[in-house]
N, C-alpha and C positions, 0 to 999 in steps of 0.2 A: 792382450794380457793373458795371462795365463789362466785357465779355466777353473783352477781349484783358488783363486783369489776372489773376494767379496768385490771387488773393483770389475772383474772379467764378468761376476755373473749379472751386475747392473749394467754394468757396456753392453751385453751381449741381449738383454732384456730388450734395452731400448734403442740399442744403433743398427744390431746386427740384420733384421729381419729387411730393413729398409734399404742401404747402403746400394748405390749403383755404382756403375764405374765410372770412374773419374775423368775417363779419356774417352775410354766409348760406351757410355750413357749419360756422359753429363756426371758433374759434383755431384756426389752422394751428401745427404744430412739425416738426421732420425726423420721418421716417419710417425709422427706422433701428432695427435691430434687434440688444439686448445692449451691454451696454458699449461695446464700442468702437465702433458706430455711434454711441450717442449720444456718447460723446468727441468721435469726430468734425466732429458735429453741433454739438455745445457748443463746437469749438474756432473750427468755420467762424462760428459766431455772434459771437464775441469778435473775431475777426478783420475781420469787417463793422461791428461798433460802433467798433472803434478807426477804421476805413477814414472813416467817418462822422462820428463826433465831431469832427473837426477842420476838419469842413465842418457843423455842425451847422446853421445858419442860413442853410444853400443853399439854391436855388432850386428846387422840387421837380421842373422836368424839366430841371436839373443831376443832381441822385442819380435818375431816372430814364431819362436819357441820350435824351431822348425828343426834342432840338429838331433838325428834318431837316435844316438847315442845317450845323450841325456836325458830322454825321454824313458829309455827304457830302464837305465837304473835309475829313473826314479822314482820306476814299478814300485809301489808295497802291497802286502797281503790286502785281497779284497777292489784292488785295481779292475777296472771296467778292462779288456784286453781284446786284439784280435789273435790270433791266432794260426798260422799257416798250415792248413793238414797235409796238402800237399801241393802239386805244382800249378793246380788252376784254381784251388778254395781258400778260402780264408773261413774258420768260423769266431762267432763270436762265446766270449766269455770273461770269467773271472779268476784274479789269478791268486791260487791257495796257497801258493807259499813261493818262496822266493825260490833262485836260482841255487842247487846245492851245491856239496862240494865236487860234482861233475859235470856242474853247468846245465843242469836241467832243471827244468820249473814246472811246477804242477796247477792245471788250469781245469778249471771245472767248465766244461762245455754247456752253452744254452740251447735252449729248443728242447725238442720229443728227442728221448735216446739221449739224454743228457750222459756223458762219462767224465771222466777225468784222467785228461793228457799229461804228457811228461814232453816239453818244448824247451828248449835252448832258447836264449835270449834272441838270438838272434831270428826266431822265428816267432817271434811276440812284437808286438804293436801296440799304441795306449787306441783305446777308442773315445771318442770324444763323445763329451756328455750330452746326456739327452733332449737340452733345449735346445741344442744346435741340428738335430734333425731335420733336414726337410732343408736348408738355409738356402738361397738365390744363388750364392757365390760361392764357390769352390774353396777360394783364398782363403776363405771367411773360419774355415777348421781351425778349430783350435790347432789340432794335429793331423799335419797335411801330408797322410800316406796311402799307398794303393788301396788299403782295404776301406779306411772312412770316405775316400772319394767314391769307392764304387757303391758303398752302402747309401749314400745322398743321393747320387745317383738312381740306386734302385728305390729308396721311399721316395723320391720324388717321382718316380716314371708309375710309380702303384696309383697314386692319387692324380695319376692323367697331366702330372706338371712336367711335359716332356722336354721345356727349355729351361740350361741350368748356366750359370757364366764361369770361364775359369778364366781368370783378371780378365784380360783384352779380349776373351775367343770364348766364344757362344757355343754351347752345347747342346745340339739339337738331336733327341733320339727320336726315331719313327714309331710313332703311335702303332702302327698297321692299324688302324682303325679309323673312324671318323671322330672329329673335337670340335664344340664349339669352340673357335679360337681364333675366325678368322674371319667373325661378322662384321659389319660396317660401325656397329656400333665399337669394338672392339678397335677398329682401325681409326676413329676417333678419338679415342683415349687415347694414342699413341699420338696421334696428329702433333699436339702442343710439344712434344720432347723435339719435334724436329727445327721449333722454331728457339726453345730457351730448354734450358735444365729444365726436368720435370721429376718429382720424386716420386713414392711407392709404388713405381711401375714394374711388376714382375718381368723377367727375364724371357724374351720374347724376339722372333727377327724383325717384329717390326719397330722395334727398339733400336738392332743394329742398322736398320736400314733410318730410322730416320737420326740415328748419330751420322750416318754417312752425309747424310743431306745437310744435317745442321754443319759440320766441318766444311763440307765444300762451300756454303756461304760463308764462313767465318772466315776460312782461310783462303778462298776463293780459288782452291784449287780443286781435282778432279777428286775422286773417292773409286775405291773399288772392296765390291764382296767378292771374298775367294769360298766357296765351295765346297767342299771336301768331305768325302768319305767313300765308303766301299761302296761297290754293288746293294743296293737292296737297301741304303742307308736314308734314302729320304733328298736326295741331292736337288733332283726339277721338282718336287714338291715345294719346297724351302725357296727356291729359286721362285717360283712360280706366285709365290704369296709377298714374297719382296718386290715384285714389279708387283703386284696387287695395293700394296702398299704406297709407293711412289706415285700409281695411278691416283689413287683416293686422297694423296696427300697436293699431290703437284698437280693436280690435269688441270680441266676446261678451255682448251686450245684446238680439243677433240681427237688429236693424236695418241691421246693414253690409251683409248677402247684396238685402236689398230697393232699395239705395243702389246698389248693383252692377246689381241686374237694369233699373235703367232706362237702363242706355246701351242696349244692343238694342232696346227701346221706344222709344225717341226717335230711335235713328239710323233705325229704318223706316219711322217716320212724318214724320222732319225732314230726311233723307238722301236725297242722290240722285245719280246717275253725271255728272257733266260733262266738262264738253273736256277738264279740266286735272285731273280728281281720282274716283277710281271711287267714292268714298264721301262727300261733300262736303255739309258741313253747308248746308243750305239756311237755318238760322235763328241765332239766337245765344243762350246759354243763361248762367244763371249758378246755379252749382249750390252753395249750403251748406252744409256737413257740420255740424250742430250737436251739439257734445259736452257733456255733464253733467256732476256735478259731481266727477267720477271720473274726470274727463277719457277718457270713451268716447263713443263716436256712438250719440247717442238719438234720432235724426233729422235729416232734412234738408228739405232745398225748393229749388227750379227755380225760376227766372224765364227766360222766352225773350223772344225781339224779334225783330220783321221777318217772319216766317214766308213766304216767296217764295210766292205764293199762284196767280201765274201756270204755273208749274212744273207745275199739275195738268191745265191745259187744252194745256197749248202747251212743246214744249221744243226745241231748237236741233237738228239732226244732230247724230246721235252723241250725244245724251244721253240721262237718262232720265226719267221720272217720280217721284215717292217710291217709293224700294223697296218699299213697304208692298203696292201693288197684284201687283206683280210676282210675290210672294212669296205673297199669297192664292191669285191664279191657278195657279202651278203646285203649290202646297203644303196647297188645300182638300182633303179628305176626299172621299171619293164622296159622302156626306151632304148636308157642305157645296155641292160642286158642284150636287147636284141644289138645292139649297134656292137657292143663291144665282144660279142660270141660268148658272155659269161657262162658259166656253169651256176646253178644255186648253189655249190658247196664249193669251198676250197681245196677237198679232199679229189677236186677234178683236176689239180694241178703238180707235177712234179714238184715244182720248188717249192710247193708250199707245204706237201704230203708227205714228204718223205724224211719227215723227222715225228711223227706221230701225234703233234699237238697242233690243232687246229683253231682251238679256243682257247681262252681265259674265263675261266670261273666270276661269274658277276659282271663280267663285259659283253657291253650290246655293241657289235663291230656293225649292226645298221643303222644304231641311232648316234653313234660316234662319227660317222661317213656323212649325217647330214651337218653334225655342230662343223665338221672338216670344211666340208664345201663352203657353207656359211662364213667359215672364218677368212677359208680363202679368198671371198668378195672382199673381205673389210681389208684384208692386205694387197691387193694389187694384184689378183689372178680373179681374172674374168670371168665370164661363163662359157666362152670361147676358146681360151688357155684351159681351162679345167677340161673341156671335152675334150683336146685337143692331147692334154697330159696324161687322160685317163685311159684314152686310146692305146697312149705309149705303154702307160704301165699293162693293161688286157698283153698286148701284142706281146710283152716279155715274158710274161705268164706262161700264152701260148708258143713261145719260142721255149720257153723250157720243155713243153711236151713232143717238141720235136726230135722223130726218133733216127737214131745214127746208128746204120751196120753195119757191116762187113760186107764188102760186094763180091769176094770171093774166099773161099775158105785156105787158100792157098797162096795170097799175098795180102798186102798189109792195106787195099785202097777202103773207102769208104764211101755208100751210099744215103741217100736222106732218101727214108720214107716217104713216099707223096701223099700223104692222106690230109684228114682235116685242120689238124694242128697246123701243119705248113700254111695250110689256105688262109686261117687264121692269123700266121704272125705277118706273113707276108701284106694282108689288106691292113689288117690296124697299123702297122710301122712303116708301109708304101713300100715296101721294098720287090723288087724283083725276084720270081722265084729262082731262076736261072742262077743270077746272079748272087742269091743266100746261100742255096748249096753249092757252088762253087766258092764262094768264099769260106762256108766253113768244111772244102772235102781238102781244102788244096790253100797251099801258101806260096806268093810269088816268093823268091829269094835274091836278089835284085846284085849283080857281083861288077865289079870295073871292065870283065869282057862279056858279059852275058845275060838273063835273064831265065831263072831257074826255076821252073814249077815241082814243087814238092809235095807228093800224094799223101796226107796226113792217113793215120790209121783211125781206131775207132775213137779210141785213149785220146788223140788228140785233136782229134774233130770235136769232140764232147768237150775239150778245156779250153777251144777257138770258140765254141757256143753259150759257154759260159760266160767268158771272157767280154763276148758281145755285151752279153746282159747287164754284168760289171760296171762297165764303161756307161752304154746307156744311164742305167739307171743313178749313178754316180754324179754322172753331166746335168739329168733330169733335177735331182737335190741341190746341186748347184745353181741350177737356175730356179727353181723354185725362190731358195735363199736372196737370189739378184732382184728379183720381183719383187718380193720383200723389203729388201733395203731399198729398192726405189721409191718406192709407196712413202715409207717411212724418215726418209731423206727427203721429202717434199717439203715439208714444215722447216728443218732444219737452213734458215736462211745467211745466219751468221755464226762464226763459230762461236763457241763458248764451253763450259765446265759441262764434266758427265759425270755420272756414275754408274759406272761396268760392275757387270753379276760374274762372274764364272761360273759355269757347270761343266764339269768334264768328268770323263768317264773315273769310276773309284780303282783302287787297286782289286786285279784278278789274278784267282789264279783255278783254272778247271783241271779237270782229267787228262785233258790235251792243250797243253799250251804253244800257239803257233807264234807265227810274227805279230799279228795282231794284240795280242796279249803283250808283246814284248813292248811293242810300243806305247800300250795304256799304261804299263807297269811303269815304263821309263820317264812318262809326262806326271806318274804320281812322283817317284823319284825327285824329277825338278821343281815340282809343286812344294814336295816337301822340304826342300835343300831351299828354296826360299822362304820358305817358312820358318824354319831353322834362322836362317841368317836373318830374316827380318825380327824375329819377337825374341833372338839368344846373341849372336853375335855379334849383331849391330847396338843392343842393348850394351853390351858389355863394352864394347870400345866408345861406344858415346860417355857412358862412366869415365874409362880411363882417360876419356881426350879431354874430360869437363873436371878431371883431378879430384871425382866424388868418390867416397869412401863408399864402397856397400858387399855385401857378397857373394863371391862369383859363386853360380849355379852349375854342377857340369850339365849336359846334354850330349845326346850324341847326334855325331855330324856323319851324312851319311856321302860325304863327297867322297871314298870311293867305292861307294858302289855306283853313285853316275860317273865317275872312270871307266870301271870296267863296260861301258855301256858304249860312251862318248866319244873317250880319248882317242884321238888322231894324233898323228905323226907332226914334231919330232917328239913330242910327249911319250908316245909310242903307242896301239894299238886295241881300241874296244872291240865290242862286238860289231857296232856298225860300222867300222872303219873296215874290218876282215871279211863282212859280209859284201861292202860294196867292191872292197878285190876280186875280191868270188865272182862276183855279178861280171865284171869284164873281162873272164876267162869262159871261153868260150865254151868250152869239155867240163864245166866245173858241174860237179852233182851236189846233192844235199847231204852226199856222205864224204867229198871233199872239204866241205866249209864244216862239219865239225870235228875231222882232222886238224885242218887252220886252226879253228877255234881254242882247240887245246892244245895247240903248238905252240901259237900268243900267248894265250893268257892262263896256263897251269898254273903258274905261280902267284896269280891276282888271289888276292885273300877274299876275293868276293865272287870268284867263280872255281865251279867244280865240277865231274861230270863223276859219271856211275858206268862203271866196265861191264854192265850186264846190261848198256843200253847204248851202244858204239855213237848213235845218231845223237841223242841229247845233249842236253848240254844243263848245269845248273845255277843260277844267279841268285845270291846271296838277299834281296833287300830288303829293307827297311822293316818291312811288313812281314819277313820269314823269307825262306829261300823257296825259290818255283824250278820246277823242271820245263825244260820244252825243249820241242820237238822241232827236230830241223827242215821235217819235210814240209816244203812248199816256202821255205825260207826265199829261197833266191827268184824263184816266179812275182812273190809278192812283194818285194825290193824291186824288180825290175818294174812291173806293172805295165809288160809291153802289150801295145794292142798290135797286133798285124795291119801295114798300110792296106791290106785286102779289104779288110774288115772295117775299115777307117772310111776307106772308097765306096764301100757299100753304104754305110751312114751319110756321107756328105749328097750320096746321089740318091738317097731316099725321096717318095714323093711327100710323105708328111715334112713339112716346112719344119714344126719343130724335130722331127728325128736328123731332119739335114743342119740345122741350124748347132745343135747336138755335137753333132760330127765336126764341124768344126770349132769345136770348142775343144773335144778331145785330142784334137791334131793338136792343135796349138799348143797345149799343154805338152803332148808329146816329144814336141817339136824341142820345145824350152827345158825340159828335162834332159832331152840328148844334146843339145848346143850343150848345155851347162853343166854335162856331164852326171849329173844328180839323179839319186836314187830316191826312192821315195820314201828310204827311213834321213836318208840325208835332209831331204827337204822338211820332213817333222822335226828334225833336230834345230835347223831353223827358222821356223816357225814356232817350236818350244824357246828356243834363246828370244827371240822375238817380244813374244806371249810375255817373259818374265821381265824382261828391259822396260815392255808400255808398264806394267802391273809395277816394276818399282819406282814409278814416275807420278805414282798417285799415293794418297792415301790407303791404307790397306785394312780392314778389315776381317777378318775369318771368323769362320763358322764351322764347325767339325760334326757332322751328319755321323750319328752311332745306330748300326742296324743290332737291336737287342737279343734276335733269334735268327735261327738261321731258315726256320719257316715260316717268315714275317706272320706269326701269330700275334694275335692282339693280347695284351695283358700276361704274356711270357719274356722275363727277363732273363736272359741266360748270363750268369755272371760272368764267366771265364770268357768267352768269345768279348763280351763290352770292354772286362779289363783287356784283352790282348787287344781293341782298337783303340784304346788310349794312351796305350804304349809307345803303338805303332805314328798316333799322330802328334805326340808331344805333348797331349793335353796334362801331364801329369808334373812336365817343366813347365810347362806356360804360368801352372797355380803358383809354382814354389820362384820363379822367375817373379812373378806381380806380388806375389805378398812379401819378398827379400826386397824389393828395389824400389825406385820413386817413380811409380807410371806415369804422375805427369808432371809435364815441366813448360817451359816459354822461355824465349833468352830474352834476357835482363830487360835490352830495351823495350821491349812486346810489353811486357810484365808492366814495365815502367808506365809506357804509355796508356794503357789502358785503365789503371787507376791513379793518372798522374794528377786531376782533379781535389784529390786528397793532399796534396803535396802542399808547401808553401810555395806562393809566389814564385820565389826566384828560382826553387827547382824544378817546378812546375814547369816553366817558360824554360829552362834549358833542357827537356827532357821533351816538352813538344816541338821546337826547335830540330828537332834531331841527334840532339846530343846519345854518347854511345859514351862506353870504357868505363872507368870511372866515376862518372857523373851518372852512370842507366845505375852502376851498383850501389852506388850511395843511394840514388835513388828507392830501389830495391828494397835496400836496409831501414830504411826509414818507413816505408811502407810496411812492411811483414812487421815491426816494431807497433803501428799503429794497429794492425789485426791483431795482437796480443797472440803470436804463434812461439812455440818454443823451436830450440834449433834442432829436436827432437822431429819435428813435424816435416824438416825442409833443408838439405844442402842447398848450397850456388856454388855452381862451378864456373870457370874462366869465362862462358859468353851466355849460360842459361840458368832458372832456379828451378828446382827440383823437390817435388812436393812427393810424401806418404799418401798412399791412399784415403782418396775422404778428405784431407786436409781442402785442398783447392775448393770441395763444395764446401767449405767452410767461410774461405774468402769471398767464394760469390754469394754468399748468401748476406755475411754483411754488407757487401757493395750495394744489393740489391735493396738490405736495410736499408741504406745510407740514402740511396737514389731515390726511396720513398718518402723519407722522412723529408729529402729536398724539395721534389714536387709538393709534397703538401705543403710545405712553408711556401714555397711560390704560387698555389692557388691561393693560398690563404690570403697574402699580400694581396695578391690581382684583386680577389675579392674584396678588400679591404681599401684598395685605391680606388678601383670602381661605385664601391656601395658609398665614399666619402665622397667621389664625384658626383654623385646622382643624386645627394642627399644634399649637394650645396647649388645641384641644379634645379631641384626641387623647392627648396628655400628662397631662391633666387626666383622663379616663377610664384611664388606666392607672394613674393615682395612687388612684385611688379601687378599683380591680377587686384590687389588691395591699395 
């Protein structure tokens, strides 16, 4: 209702504060407590049906009040107003006078420094009244535009309510701080939402996590959380408290505490500090939860992507490595130290040293090393495997300090230093010393008549000892992960229903953007292009296929910019299509493939490139357009190891560095059969990824990093609005409060309150009956919940409810089902206590 109605301010009084979602949190009703709240409540809803009824066939952003045009002429003097100063602010104020006769309006600014502006309509907004501050639900605005969503937003994240809902998709900004919010006792409140509707439950993930749970028993299919947001946004925190959840809601099988323990396993091995995020997934995961048929957690399993493999040789200023090393080093034993030739600092290691950051502020990397090891028991890595992997990681360390020179100053061969480092990587990894510096001085070249040794130079000797590391430590994560899933696949006896997390890396974009970039950028891309299609497209053609009147939202679709990304031939030409040409020319450079690049695709409206940077190239998306950098493009597409070096791994004496090695082959092996690159293979493995995810129920969550120095209690507005933009969350509000978020086809609808029916429709409608006889049915039902047609379309095979409406139905149902039980206790009790009374009588006629 409209906010300046007497009708709007008692609705908004007594339904607004309460109201959950209807699809994913369960029927919303008032939140009101004893009688005369719900009178209240009850009166306010009578009050809105009658408001409504008599517009029943309006236009749904008529009864949502949502078209900005109307809004704004229907400014008068003394209007509450937003105001746009410029292209990141919005301020607020009051507007003094109307639009003159040059289309300007005069507003009196709020705050210190009060003035008074001269704005065009079109850069004016109403603000919504002050009891709506602070509201759970986004929809819920009176007036649903950028600047009152970002303002709810920001008084709620002041007062530490960092979870907000926009209809279906959960808004979670990063505290940067510590919250109660995630005690046991807190995860008990929630508990009950997962088994029935539960009402005045604040906006929370363990709300979305236990709608996910409640759906997969309901409708007995799978459920999935999707994830999402930038760097820095809060992604495996969020993630990390929903399996927290699931555990405390589903365990006692003892597989929940094992489920639990591999977030510290994987965040030390898959984790690492960058410009934007102290703890920053370096890879993308998709985690599981497999529950039996008792609906408890009997196991799970992990799938990861992308593993940033560069990250272990090379990282930017100010980053770091995987925590994993960090954490060795300062948190080995004296044992270990001696065994593994540690240093006490990390500042003792090339790979780790030579970006300048060695620590994180407030992180203990020796008492994180012991929770690591610890956890690793509870998952399936031994104390035998752990010595054995710790080994591996020292000896890469020390293979980075191996130094590579020139052996004459007058050709191009190259020598390895013999000192300690050598001694070093060679004992921890088994490998021969002979045979390490000839595999990294020299490269066999293997031809149909010959057998070619090729004397690398320094340059290239140092990208074959990288390259080692690479591989190793890449294979190492891999199997860590296999360990993992064995452990956790032990429980899992019989198949049945999950529910999968998504965390994968957010949209980036740094100072130097490489291939790696290109590939997180292009997995948000299809992250987002489902997203898109799941909560706008797919919505809107269910409408038109179910012949429901409501109205369309536009959104933007950002399918081509995963074109210019994707597109293969006969479609004609992405970027990964042109880079993997490249790859199979043999002379091709890095400043070959961004000639190509611009050859193909000048005319894509989503790529561009800059004449004062020949090498670059620039891609338009979703998120803003990034520059990057071509070099080392076609190296990290090809991801060749040398069979030298491969040779050297398989004939290692450590069991796992040989075991390693053929796991690298393998892969290798299957990539060159298969012809496949390694942006090829993400590509499917993203189509992959999106095919399981639309085969489930879906869920989202939209992770918003508030500052750009994850400071506590700093909200930067302009950076929050440009990632709500960016993630849709601004169509998701105006898409849920236009249309009917939930619905059931007919016969669903039928059956489940077919109880209520007469007789004969009863029995044809449990029966099976469908068409016809589910709609009748239908009609007679929604007739007996006293709903107007205001509240509910039917379309050709489902019914289609307003928000709220449905916990309306289930709340009489529930009515209904109580009133019946007690009339059935009451009877039992009443034929019982007449039995007992005439067995009682009957014993005293007999004892006399």
């Amino acid at each position: 209702p409209p906010a300046d109605s007497s009708v709007g301010s008692v609705w908004s009084a007594s339904v607004f504060q309460a109201e959950e979602k209807p699809d994913l949190l369960g029927p919303p009703r008032p939140a009101t407590a004893g009688a005369r709240g719900r009178a209240r409540a009850a009166c306010a809803m009578r009050m809105l049906s009658k408001q409504r009824s008599a517009k029943a066939e309006a236009d749904a952003s008529k009864i949502s009040a949502q078209v900005a045009s109307s809004q704004v002429e229907s400014l008068v003097k003394g209007a509450k107003v937003w105001v746009h100063l410029n292209d990141d602010s919005w301020g607020a104020g009051e507007l003094r006078s109307a639009a003159d006769a040059e289309g300007g309006a005069a507003v009196q600014l709020e705050g210190r420094g009060s003035r008074t502006v001269t704005a065009s309509p079109a850069a004016l907004a109403p603000r919504n009244p002050d009891l709506q501050e602070g509201i759970p639900d986004l929809t819920h605005l009176s007036f649903l535009n950028e600047p009152g969503i970002l303002h709810n937003l920001q008084y709620r994240y002041g007062s530490d309510q960092i979870y907000t809902f926009a209809g279906p998709v959960l808004i979670a900004l990063n505290p940067c701080k510590y919250l109660p919010l995630y005690e046991s006792e807190t995860a008990n409140v929630y508990k009950a939402a997962a088994r029935d509707t539960v009402h005045m439950l604040d906006p929370h993930i363990y709300l979305v996590a236990a709608n996910a749970y409640r759906k997969m028993l309901r409708e007995g299919a799978s459920q999935s959380l999707i994830v999402n947001g930038e760097s820095g946004a809060g992604k495996t925190e969020t993630t990390k408290k929903a399996m927290q959840y699931f555990a405390t809601l589903a365990g006692g099988t003892g597989v929940e505490g094992a489920v639990l323990e591999t977030n510290p396993v994987l965040e030390a091995f898959g984790n690492a500090k960058t410009l934007r995020n102290h703890n920053s997934s370096r890879f993308g995961k998709l985690i599981q939860i497999h529950f039996n048929a008792s609906n408890r957690i009997c196991g799970a399993r992990i799938k990861t992507y992308l593993l940033e493999k560069s990250r272990v040789v090379h990282q930017l200023s100010g980053e770091r490595s995987y925590h994993i090393f960090y954490q060795l080093v300062r948190g080995a034993s004296p044992q270990q130290r001696g065994a593994y030739r540690l240093p006490d600092d990390p500042e003792g290691f090339r790979y780790l040293a030579s970006s300048g950051c060695t620590r994180i502020e407030g992180v203990d990397d020796a008492a994180e090393f012991h929770d690591v090891c610890k956890a690793m028991l509870d998952v399936g890595v031994d104390a035998e495997a752990q010595d054995r992997l710790f080994a591996l990681l020292s000896g890469l360390l020390w293979l980075g300090n191996v130094e590579l020179l020139p052996k004459h100053e007058d050709d191009d061969s190259t020598v390895v230093e013999n000192n300690s480092a050598l001694d070093a990587a060679c004992a921890l990894l088994g490998l021969d010393k002979v045979r390490l510096c000839m595999a990294l001085t020299h490269r066999r070249i293997v031809t149909p008549h010959e057998i070619v040794m090729k004397v690398l130079n320094v340059d290239e000797a140092r990208e074959a000892r990288d390259a080692l590391a690479k591989a190793v430590y890449s294979a190492a994560f891999s199997w860590v992960v296999e360990r993992i899933n064995a452990k956790l696949d032990a429980g899992k006896s019989t198949p049945g229903h999950c529910v999968s997390i998504l965390d994968i890396y957010g949209f980036e974009q740094f100072q130097t953007n490489s291939f790696e970039q290109l590939c997180i950028n292009y997995a948000n891309e299809r992250l987002q292009q489902q997203f898109t299609r799941h909560l706008f497209k797919l919505e809107q053609e269910e409408y038109e296929n179910e012949g429901i009147d409501w109205t369309k939202v536009e959104f933007s679709d950002n399918q081509d910019c995963v074109d210019v990304i994707e597109m293969a031939p006969p479609r004609g030409l992405g970027v990964l299509s042109v880079l993997d040409a490249q790859c199979r020319f043999p002379k091709a450079t890095d400043s070959t493939l961004a000639y190509k690049l611009k050859e193909e695709l000048a005319d894509h409206s989503h790529f561009d490139t800059n004449p004062r940077l020949p090498d670059d190239f620039i891609i338009l998306h979703y998120a803003g357009q990034v520059r990057y950098t071509c070099a080392g493009f076609l190296d990290k597409n090809k991801d060749t190891l040398s069979s030298d070096l491969m040779d050297l791994m398989e004939g290692a004496g450590s069991s796992l560095l040989a075991s390693l090695g053929r796991r690298v082959r393998n892969e290798v092996e299957a990539l060159r059969s298969g012809g496949q690159t390694v942006g090829g293979r993400f590509s499917v493995q993203l189509r992959d990824l999106i095919e399981e995810l639309d085969t489930t129920g879906l869920h989202f969550v939209r992770c918003i990093k508030p500052n750009a120095a994850l400071q506590p209690n700093s909200f930067d507005a302009p950076m929050t609005l440009q990632q709500l933009r960016c993630c849709g969350v601004l169509e998701v509000a105006r898409v849920a409060r236009a249309g009917f978020p939930t619905r059931y086809t007919l016969a669903a609808f039928a059956h489940r309150y077919a109880i209520l029916l007469p007789p004969g429709e009863q029995a044809a409608v449990l029966s099976g009956g469908g068409g016809q006889e589910a709609r009748d049915a239908v009609l007679s039902l929604l007739e007996k919940f006293h709903l107007q047609e205001g509240h509910y379309q039917i379309g050709r095979t489902k019914v289609f409810f307003r928000a709220g409406v449905l916990g309306f139905v289930e709340d009489k149902w529930a009515s209904i089902q109580r009133s019946v039980l007690r009339l059935q206790a009451y009877w039992r009790m009443y034929s019982a206590r007449r039995h007992f009374l005439a067995t009682l009588d009957a014993a005293r006629g007999l004892q006399a």
